[in-house]
C-alpha positions in Angstrom: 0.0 0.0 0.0 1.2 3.5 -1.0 -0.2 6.5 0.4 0.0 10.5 -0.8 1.3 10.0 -4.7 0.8 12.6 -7.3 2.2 15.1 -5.2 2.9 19.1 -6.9 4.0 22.1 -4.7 1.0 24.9 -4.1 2.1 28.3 -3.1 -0.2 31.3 -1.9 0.9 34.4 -3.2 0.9 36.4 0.6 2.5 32.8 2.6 6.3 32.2 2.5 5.6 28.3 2.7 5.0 25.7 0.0 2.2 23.1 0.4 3.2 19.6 -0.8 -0.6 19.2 -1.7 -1.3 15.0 -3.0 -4.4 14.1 -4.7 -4.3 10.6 -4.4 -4.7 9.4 -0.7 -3.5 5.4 -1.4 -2.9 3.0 -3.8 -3.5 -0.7 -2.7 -2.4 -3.5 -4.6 -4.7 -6.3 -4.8 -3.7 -9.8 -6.3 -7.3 -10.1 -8.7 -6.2 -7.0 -10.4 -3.6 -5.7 -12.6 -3.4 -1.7 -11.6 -3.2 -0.9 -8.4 -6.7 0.3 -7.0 -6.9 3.9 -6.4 -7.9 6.0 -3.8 -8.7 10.1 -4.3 -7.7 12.3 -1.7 -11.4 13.8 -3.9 -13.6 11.1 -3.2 -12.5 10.6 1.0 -13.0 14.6 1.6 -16.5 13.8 -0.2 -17.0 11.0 1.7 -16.4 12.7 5.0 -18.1 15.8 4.2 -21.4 13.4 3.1 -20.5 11.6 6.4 -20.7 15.1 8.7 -23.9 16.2 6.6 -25.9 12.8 7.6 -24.9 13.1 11.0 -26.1 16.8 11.2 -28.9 15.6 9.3 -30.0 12.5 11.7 -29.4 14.6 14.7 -32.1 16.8 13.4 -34.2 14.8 11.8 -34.6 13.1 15.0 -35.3 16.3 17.1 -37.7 16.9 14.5 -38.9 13.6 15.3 -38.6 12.5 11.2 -38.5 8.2 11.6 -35.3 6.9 11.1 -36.1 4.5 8.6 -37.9 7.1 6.3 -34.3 9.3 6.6 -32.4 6.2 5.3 -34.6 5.7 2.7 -34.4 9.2 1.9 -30.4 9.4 2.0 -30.1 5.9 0.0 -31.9 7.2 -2.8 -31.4 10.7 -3.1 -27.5 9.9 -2.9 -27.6 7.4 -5.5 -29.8 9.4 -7.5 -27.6 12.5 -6.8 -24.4 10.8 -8.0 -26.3 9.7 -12.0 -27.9 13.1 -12.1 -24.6 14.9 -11.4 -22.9 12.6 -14.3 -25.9 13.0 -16.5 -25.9 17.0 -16.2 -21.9 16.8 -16.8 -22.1 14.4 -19.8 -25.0 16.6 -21.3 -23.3 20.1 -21.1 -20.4 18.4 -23.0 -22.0 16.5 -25.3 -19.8 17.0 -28.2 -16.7 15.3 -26.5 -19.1 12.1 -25.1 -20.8 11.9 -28.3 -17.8 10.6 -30.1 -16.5 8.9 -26.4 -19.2 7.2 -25.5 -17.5 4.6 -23.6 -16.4 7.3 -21.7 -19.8 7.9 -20.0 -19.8 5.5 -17.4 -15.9 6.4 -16.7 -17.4 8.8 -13.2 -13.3 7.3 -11.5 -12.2 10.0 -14.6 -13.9 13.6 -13.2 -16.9 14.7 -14.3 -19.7 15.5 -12.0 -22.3 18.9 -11.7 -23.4 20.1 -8.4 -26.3 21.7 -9.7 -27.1 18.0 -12.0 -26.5 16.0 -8.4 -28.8 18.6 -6.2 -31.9 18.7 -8.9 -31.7 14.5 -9.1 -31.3 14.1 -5.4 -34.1 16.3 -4.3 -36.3 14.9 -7.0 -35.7 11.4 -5.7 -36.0 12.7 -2.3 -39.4 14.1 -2.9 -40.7 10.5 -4.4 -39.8 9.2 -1.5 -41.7 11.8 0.7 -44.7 10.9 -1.2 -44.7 7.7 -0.6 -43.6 7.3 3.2 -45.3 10.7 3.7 -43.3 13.0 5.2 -43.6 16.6 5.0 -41.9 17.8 2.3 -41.2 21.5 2.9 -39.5 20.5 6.6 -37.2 18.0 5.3 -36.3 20.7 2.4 -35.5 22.7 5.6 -32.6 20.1 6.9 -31.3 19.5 3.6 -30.8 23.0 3.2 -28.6 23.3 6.3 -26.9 19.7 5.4 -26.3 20.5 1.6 -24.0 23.2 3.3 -22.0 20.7 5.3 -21.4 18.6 2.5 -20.7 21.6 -0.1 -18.3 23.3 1.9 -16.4 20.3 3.2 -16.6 18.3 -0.4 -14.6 21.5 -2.0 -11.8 21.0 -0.8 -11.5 17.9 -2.5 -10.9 20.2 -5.5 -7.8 21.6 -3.9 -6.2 18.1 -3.8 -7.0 18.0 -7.5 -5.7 21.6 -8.1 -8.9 22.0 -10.1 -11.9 24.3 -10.1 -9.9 27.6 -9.6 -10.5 31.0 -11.6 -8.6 33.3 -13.3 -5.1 35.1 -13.0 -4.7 37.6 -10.2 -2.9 39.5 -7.8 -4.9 39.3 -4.7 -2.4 38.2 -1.9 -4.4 35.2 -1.5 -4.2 34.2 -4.8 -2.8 30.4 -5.6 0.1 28.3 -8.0 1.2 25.4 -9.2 2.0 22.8 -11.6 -1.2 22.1 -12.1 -2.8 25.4 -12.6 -0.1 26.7 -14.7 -0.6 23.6 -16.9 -4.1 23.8 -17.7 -4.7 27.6 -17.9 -1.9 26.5 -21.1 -4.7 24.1 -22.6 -7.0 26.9 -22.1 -5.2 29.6 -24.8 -3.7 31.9 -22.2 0.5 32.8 -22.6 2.9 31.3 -20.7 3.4 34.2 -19.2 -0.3 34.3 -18.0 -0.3 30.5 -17.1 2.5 31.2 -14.6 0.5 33.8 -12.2 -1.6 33.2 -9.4 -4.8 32.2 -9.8 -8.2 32.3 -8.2 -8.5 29.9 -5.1 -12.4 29.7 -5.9 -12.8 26.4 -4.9 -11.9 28.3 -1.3 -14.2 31.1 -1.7 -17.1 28.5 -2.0 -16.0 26.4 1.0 -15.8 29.5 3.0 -19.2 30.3 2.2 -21.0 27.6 2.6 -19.6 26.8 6.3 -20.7 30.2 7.0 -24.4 29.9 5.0 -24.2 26.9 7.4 -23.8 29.0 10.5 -26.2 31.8 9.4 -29.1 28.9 8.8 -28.9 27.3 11.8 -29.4 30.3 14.0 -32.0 31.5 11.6 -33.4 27.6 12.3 -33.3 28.3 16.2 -34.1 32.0 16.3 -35.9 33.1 13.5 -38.1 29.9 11.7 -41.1 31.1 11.1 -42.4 28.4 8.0 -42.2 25.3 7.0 -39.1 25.7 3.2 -37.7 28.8 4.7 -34.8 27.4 5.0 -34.3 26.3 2.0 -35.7 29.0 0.3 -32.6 30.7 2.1 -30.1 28.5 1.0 -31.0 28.8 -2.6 -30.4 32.8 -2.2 -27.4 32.1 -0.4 -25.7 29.7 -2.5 -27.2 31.2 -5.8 -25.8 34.3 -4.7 -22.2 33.4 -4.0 -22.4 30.5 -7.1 -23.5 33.1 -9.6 -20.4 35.4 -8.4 -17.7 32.9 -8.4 -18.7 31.2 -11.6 -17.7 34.3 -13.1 -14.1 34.0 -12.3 -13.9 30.0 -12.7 -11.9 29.0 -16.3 -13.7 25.6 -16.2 -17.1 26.6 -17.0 -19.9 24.6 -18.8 -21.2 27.2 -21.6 -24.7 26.9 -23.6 -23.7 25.7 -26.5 -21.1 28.5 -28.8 -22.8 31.2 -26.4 -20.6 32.8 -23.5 -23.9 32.5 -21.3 -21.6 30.0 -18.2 -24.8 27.5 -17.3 -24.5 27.2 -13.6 -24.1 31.2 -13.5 -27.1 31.2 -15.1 -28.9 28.8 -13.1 -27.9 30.6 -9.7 -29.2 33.9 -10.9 -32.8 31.8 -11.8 -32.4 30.6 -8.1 -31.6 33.6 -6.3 -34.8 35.1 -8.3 -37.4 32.3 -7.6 -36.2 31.5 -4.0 -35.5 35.2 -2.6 -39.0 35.9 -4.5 -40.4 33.1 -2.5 -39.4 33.9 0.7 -39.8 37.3 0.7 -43.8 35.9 -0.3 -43.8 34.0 2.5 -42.7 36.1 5.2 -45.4 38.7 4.7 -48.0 36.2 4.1 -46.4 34.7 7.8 -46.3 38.1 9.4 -50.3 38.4 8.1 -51.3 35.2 9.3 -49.0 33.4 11.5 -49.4 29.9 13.1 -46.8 27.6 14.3 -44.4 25.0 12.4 -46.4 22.0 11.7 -44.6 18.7 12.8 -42.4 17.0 10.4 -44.6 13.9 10.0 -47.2 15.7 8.3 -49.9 12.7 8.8 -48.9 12.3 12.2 -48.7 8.3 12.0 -46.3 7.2 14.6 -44.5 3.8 13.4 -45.7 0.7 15.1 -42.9 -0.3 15.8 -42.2 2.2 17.6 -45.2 1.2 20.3 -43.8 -2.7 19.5 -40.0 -1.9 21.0 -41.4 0.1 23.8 -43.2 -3.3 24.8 -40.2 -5.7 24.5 -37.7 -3.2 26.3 -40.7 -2.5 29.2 -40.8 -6.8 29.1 -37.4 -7.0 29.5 -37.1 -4.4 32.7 -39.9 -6.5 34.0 -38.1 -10.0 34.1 -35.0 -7.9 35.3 -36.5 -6.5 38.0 -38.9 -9.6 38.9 -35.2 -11.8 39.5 -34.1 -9.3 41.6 -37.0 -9.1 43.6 -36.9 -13.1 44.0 -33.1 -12.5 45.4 -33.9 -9.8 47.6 -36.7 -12.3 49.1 -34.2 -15.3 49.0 -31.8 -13.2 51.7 -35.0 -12.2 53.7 -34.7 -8.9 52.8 -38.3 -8.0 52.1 -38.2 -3.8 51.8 -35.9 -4.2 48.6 -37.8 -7.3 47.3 -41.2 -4.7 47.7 -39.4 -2.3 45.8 -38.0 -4.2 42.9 -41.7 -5.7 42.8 -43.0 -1.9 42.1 -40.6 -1.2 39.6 -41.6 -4.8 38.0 -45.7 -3.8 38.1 -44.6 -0.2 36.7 -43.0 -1.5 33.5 -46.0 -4.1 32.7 -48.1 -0.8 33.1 -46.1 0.7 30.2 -46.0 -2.9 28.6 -50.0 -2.9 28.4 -50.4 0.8 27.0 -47.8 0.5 24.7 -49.4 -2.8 23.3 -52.9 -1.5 22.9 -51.3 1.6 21.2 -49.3 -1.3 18.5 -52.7 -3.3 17.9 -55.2 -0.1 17.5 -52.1 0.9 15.0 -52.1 -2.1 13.6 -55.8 -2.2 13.1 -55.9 1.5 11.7 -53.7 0.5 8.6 -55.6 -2.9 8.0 -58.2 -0.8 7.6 -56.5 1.8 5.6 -55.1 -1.0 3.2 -58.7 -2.4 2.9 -60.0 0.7 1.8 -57.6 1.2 -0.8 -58.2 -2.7 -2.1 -62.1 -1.8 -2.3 -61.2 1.7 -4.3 -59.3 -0.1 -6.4 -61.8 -3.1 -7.3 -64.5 -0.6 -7.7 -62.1 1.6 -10.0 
């Protein structure tokens, strides 16, 4: 195993230091395969930004009391669907070089992917499956809003280890070099002596302000909620906003066709319209006629098995406390053995609701299932 190959030196223009910056993370060689497998420095910052955005996500989700097996449902298929939608978007905008590559399409280990294609297939897949196990759909727009952020300004650093995604020439002290960017900016028409300057950290400029969109929408969450899709509504002006600025200065920009219009610059523009217009609807239509947050679980059906683990964890206390009842007896020690006994009768209380609560569930969605059987044999 080999870790940290592909190594070039990256220098900030204000910092007397050189980074020795690697974009692969390890090679492993494996005796079924010829090449050694590769691992991206790209695709483990992904991974662990994804990782801290499911854990923010879960965390809320449960204080939001969202069931946990709708939320893996949710994050299963949104991030598969994310994943073929950012492809798709990528292999659509350039066309012309996949039309006469087609076997490249499926290469994804090769680069390739669109935010904007990954976001619009993951919430689209997300909302099918908020239809069908029905959740609310404007609260769990809320917490991807605020996890989307996570990811997004973890996941852009990844482009750092590539020394990709930066912008054009410039002499702000924080501007950025290497091998790498001097190389490309050389496949892209500009001098040598152009190639060689500093360049636009923008994948930095994102990261930074998505951690801090992060910040601002969670205290707007705790302080300041006052509808179900405002927060998403303000992450679409937030990252619209700062996407439509920084496109501008990127030299790897998908174009509409021979047009200079930059497609995801275009896009964030249509966002910040639609979403500030949105929520700037909203608020005054909240400020008119305000009511609270409805709860997460639209349909307010509480999972029987939730009422079902209640019972077998009450049973178990029950046994527990019933043997150590018998052993307090057994010594002669009859205070204890009462009070075990009492702790025993308390948990079959809880064993009894919570088992009436499972079979009038139970009973609600035999009912529910026969109702939609005798729609459909009438239909």
């Amino acid at each position: 195993m080999t870790f940290f190959k592909d190594t070039t030196e990256v220098t900030f223009k204000a910092l007397d230091h050189v980074f020795n910056v690697s974009s692969v993370f390890c090679e492993i060689n494996l005796p079924f395969l010829s090449s050694p497998l590769t691992i991206k420095w790209y695709g483990v910052i992904i991974g662990f930004g994804l990782v801290l955005a499911v854990l923010f996500g879960g965390r809320k989700a449960y204080v939001w009391k969202i069931d946990i097996y709708k939320m893996l449902d949710i994050l299963i298929y949104g991030a598969l669907a994310g994943i073929i939608g950012a492809r798709l978007y990528y292999v659509f905008t350039t066309w012309d070089y996949y039309s006469k590559n087609p076997g490249e399409i499926f290469a994804i280990w090769h680069g390739g992917l669109a935010i904007y294609g990954g976001l619009i297939a993951g919430l689209l897949a997300a909302l099918v499956v908020c239809i069908v196990e029905k959740i609310n759909i404007p609260n769990l727009l809320d917490l991807c809003g605020m996890s989307f952020l996570i990811g997004q300004g973890i996941g852009r650093w990844g482009n750092f280890a590539n020394q990709e995604a930066f912008g054009i020439p410039t002499d702000l002290p924080w501007g950025m070099h290497s091998a790498k960017t001097e190389a490309y900016l050389l496949t892209q028409g500009y001098s040598a002596t152009e190639a060689s300057r500093f360049v636009h950290p923008t994948f930095l400029y994102e990261s930074l302000w998505c951690l801090l969109g992060f910040v601002v929408l969670y205290i707007i969450c705790q302080k300041a909620r006052k509808f179900s899709g405002q927060l998403f509504l303000c992450y679409g002006v937030w990252y619209g906003a700062e996407r439509a600025v920084v496109e501008g200065l990127r030299t790897d920009s998908l174009y509409i066709g021979d047009t200079g219009i930059r497609i995801s610059q275009l896009l964030s523009i249509i966002l910040v319209i639609v979403c500030g217009t949105l929520l700037v609807i909203f608020l005054i239509h909240f400020s008119r006629h305000p009511k609270p947050i409805e709860g997460v679980d639209y349909f307010k059906e509480v999972p029987v098995y939730r009422y079902k683990r209640k019972v077998q964890e009450a049973k178990k206390l029950v046994s527990k406390y019933n043997a150590l009842a018998e052993k307090a007896e057994a010594v002669g020690d009859d205070r204890t053995a009462g009070r075990w006994y009492g702790k025993a009768r308390a948990q079959e209380a809880i064993v009894e609701k919570n088992q009436k609560l499972a079979d009038e569930d139970d009973r609600k969605r035999a009912e529910k299932k026969l109702a939609k059987e005798a729609k459909k044999a009438k239909a």
